[in-house]
C-alpha positions in Angstrom: 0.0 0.0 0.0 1.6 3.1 -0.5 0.9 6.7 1.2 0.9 10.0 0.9 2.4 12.5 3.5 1.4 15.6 4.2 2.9 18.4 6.5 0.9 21.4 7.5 2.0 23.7 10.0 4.6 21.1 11.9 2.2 18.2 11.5 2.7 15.5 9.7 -0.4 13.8 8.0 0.3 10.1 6.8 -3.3 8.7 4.6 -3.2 6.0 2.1 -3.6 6.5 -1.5 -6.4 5.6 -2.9 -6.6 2.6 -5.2 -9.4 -0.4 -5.7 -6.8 -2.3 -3.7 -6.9 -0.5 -0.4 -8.2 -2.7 2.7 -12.6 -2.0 3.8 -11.3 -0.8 7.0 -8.4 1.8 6.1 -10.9 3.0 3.6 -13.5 3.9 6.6 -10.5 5.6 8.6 -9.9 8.9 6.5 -12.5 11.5 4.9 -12.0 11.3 1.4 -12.5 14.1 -0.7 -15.3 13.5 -3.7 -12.6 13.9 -6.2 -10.1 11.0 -4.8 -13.7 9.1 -5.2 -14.8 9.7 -8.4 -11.0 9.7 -9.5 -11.4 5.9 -8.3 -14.6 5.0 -10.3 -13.3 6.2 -13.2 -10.2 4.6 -13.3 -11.5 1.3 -13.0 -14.3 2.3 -15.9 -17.1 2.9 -13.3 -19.7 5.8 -13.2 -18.5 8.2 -11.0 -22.2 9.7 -10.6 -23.8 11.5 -7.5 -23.4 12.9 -4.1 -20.3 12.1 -2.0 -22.8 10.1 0.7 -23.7 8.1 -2.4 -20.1 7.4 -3.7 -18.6 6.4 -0.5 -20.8 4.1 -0.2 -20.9 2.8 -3.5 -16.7 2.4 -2.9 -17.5 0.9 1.0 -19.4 -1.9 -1.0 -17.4 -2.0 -4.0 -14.1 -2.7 -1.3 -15.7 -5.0 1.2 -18.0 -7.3 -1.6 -16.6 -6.9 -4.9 -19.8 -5.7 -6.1 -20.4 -2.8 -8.2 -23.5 -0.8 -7.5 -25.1 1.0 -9.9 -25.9 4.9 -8.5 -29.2 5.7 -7.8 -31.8 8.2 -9.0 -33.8 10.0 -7.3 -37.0 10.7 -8.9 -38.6 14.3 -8.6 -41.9 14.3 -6.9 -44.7 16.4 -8.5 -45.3 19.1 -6.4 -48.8 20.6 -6.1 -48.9 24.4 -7.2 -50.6 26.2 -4.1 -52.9 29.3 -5.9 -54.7 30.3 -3.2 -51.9 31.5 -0.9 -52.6 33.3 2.5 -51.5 34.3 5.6 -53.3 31.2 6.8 -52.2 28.8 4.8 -50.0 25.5 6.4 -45.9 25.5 5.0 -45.6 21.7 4.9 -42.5 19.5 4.2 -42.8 19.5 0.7 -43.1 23.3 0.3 -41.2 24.7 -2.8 -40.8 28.3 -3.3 -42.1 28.5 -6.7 -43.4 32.2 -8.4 -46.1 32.0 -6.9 -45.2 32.0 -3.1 -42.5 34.4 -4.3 -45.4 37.0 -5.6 -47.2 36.6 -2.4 
């Protein structure tokens, strides 16, 4: 395994680099940044696709198993359009400022 060292200030940083032949638990030790991720899909001809969450999960699995999981969407949920806007009416979980809310 080979690593990268790092000093900053009079520390000195020691991670791994990152390569589809680093051990589950080393992997789960350091905060990769999204870039070293995608950097690592790519090179071994995998979508590098999504949020960092998404991807560092994707590698965890990819590391531990073997198995390549494919990235998932997320589908958009139709959002009702709220014409008759007051000073009563409920903000819910799902609220979206659209033109409307932003003309009221």
């Amino acid at each position: 395994m080979f690593y990268t060292i790092l000093k900053c200030m009079g520390v000195t940083f020691v991670e791994p680099i990152l390569t589809k032949d680093i051990h589950g638990e080393s992997f789960k030790d350091f905060n990769w940044l999204k870039e070293e991720l995608q950097a690592l899909w790519r090179e071994n001809g995998i979508g590098a696709s999504g949020s960092k969450i998404d991807i560092t999960d994707r590698v965890e699995t990819f590391l531990r198993t073997g198995e390549i999981k494919k990235p998932t969407r997320k589908k958009n949920k139709k959002i009702e359009s709220q014409s008759n806007i007051s000073l009563d009416t409920v903000i819910t979980e799902n609220h979206r400022c659209s033109q409307d809310v932003r003309f009221f």
